[in-house]
C-alpha positions as CSV (number, residue, x, y, z in Angstrom):
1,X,54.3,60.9,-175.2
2,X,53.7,60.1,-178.5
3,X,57.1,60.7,-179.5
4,X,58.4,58.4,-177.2
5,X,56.5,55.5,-178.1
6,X,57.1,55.8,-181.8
7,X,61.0,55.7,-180.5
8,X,60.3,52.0,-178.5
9,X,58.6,51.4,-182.0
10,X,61.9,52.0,-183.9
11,X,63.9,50.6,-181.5
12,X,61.7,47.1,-181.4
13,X,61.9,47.1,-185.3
14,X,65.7,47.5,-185.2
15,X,66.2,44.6,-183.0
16,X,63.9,42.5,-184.7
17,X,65.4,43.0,-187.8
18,X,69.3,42.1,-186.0
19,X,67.4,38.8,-184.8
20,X,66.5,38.2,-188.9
21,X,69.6,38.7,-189.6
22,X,71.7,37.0,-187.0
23,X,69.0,34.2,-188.1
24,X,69.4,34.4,-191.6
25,X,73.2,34.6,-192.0
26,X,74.0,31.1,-189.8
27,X,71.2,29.7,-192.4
28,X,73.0,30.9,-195.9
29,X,76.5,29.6,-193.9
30,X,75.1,26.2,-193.1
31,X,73.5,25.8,-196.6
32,X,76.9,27.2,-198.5
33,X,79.0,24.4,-196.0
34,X,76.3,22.0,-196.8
35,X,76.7,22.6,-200.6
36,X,80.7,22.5,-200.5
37,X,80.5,19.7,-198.8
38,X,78.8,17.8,-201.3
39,X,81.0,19.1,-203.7
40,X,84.1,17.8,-202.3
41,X,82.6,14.6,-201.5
42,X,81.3,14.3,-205.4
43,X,85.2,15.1,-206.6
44,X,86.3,12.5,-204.2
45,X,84.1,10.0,-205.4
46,X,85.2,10.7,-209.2
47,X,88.8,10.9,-208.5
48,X,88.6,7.3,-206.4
49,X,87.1,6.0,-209.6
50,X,90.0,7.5,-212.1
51,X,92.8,6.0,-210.2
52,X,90.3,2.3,-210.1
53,X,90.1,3.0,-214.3
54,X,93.6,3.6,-214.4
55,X,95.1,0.6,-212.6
56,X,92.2,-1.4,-214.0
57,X,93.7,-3.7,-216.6
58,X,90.0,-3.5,-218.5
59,X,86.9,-2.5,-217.9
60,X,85.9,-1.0,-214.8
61,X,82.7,-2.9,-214.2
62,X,82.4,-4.9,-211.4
63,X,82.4,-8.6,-213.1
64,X,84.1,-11.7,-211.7
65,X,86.6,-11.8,-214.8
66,X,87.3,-8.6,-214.2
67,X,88.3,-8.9,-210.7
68,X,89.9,-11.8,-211.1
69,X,92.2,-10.7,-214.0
70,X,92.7,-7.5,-211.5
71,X,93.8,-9.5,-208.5
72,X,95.9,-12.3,-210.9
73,X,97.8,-9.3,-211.8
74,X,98.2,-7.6,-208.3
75,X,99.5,-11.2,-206.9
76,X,101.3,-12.1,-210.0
77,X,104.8,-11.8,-208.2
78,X,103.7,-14.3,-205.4
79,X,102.6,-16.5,-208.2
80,X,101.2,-19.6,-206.8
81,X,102.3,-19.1,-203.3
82,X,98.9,-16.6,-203.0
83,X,95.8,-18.4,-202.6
84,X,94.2,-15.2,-204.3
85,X,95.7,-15.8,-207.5
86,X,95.4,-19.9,-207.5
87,X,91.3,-18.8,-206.9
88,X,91.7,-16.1,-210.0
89,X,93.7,-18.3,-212.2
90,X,91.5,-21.0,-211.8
91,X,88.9,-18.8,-212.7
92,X,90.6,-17.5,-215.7
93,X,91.6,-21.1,-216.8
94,X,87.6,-21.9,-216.7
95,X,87.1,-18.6,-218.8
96,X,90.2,-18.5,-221.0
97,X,88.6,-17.1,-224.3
98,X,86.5,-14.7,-222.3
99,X,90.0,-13.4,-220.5
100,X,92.0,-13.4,-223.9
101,X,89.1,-11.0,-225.7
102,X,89.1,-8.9,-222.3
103,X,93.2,-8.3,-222.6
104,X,93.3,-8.0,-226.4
105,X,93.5,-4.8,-226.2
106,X,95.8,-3.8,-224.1
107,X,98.2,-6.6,-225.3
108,X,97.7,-5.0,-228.9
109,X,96.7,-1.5,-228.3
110,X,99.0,-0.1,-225.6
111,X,102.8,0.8,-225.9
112,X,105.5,-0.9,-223.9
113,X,104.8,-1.1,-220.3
114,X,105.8,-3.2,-217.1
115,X,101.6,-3.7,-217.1
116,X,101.7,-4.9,-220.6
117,X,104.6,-7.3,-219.7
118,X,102.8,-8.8,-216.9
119,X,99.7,-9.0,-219.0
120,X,101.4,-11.4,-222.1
121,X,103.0,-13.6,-218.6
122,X,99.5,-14.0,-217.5
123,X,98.1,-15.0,-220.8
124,X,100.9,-17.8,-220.6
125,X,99.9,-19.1,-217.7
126,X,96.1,-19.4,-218.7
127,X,95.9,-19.4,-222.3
128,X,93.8,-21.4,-225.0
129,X,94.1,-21.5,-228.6
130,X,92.9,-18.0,-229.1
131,X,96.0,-17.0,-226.9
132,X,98.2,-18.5,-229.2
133,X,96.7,-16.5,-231.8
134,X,97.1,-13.4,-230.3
135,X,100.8,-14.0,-229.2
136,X,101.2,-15.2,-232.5
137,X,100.1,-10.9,-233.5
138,X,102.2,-9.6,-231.0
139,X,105.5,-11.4,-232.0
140,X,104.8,-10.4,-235.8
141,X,104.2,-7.2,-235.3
142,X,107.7,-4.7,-236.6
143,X,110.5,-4.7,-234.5
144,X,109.9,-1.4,-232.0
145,X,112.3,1.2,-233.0
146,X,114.2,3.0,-230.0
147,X,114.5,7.0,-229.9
148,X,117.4,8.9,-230.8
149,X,119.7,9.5,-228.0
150,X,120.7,12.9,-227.3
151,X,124.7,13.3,-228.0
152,X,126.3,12.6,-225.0
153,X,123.5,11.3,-223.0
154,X,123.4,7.9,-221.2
155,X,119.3,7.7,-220.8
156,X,117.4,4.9,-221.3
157,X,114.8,4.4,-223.4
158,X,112.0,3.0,-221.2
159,X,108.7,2.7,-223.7
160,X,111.3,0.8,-226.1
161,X,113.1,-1.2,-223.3
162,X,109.5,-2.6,-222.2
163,X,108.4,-3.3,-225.7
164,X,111.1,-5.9,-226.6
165,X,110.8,-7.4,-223.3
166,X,107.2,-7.7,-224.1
167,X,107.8,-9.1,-227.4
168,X,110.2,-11.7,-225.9
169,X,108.3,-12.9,-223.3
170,X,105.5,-13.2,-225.9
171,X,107.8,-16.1,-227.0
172,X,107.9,-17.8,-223.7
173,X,104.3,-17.4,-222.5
174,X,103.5,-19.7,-226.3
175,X,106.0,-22.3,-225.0
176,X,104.6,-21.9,-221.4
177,X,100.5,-22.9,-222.7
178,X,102.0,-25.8,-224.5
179,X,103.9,-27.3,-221.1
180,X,100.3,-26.5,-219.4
181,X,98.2,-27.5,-222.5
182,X,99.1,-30.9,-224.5
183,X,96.5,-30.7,-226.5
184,X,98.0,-27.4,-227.9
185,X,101.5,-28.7,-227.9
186,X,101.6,-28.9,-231.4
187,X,100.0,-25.3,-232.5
188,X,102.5,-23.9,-230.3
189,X,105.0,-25.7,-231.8
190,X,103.9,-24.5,-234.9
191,X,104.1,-21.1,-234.2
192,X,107.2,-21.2,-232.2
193,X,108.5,-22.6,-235.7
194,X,107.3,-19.6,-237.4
195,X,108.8,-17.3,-235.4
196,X,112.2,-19.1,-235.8
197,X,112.3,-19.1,-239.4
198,X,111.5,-15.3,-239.7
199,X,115.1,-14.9,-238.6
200,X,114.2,-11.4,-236.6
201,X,115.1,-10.3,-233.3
202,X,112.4,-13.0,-231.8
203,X,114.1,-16.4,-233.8
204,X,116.7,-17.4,-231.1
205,X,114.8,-17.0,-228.1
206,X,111.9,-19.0,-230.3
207,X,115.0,-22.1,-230.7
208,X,115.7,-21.5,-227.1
209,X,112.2,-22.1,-226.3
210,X,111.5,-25.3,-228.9
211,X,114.6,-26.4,-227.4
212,X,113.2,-26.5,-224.0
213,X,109.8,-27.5,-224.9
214,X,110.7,-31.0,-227.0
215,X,113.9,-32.1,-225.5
216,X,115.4,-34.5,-227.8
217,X,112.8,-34.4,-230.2
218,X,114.5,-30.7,-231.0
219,X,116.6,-32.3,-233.8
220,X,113.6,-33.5,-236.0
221,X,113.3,-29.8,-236.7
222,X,116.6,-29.6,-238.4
223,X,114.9,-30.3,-241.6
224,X,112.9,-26.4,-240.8
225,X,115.8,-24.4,-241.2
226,X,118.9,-23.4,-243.3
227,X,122.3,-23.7,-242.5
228,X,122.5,-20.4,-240.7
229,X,120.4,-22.3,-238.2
230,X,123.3,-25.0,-237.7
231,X,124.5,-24.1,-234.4
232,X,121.4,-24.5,-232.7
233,X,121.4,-28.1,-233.4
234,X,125.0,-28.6,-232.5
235,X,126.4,-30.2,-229.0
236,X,126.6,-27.5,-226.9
237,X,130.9,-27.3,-226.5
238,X,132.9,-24.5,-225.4
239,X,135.1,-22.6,-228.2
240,X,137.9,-24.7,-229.0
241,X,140.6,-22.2,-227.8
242,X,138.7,-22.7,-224.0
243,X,138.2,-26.1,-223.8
244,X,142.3,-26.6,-222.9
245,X,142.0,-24.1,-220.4
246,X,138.7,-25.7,-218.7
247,X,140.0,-29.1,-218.8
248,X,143.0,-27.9,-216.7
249,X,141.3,-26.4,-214.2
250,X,138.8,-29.2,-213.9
251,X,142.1,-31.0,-213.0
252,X,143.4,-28.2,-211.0
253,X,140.2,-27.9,-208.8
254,X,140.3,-32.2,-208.5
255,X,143.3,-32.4,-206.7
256,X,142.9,-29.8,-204.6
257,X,139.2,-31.7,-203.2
258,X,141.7,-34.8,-203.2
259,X,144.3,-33.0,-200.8
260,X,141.3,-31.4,-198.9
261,X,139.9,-34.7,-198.7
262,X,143.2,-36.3,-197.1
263,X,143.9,-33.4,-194.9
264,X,140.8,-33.8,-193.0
265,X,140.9,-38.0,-192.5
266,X,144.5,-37.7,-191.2
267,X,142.9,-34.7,-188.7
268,X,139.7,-37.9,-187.8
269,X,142.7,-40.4,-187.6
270,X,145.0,-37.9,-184.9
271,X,141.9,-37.3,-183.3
């Protein structure tokens, strides 16, 4: 008798302890999901906020310049067929020297770059005096230098590509805040000068853009600039050896509208 109770005894301490267990092990799984859970969530929260840094043309912090500089840039190819960038140029214009200290950086700092491009077009379209200034750095700054080709290979090289297109369109975005901004007409002549008379890589696209920018008023400037400069101030004509063979196909291409021209009345008349 005895014996047999302390065997129920066992047998009620054996499945208690299976009911701990069973118990126990749902418990550690739960907290272990619980705690990888949290984990991926965490990582997915820090890697949404990498990609916002990276596309984030400054600082990440949720200000109104910020945003607005984000969301110029994003709409930038609609231009001003997207009310989002009218609202966030109009906000930049109101906070031009605010903008131009936020996009220093980059502008300055970072290598060529589609980003940095758009960055110098936007400053053009915005700009105050202290955007002149810091075109004025970026088209002084030494000519980028390209890297060696490999014999025999046809790559291009992108970082250098980008640069000078960033440099050049430095050059227009200074013409482009004196069309928007008379007052500053006559720093960004100035500096457009300046540019010109360095006789680098930037001087003809800076006569191109005086050119456009004062119209007649262009040949005051002749006075600026050495005789290497002639041509700029010259009548734009075609090479002498062309202008024989333009003038005859001018002629050419008149009588055929006359005979086309004839054709078609005698056709009305028939009719």
């Amino acid at each position: 008798m005895t014996r047999n109770l302390c065997a129920r005894a066992k047998r009620q301490e054996l499945r208690m302890a299976q009911c701990v267990n069973c118990a126990y092990i749902p418990y550690m799984m739960g907290k272990v999901w619980l705690l990888s859970l949290v984990a991926i969530t965490a990582f997915a929260v820090l890697a949404t906020q990498s990609v916002g840094l990276a596309d984030a043309p400054v600082c990440a912090e949720r200000r109104p310049l910020n945003h607005h500089l984000r969301s110029a840039i994003r709409h930038l190819d609609q231009g001003t067929r997207s009310p989002e960038y009218r609202e966030s140029l109009a906000y930049l214009k109101l906070h031009a020297p605010e903008a131009v200290t936020a996009l220093s950086g980059p502008v300055l700092g970072e290598p060529g770059s589609f980003r940095k491009w758009q960055i110098i077009y936007l400053i053009g379209e915005f700009g105050d005096e202290n955007a002149l200034a810091l075109l004025r750095m970026v088209m002084e700054q030494p000519k980028p230098q390209a890297k060696p080709a490999r014999e025999g290979s046809h790559a291009t090289d992108i970082p250098f590509t980008e640069e000078m297109n960033s440099r050049f369109r430095a050059v227009s975005s200074t013409a482009r805040i004196a069309s928007h901004r008379p007052e500053l007409r006559d720093q960004a002549v100035e500096t457009l000068i300046a540019t010109a008379q360095r006789g680098d890589f930037l001087a003809d696209s800076a006569m191109f853009e005086l050119q456009k920018l004062l119209g007649a008023e262009f040949q005051s400037l002749r006075s600026y600039f050495g005789p290497e400069a002639a041509r700029h101030f010259e009548p734009r004509m075609p090479p002498p050896q062309w202008q024989g063979l333009l003038a005859r196909r001018m002629e050419k291409h008149r009588r055929e509208a006359q005979a086309l021209r004839e054709k078609r009345e005698s056709q009305c008349q028939a009719k």
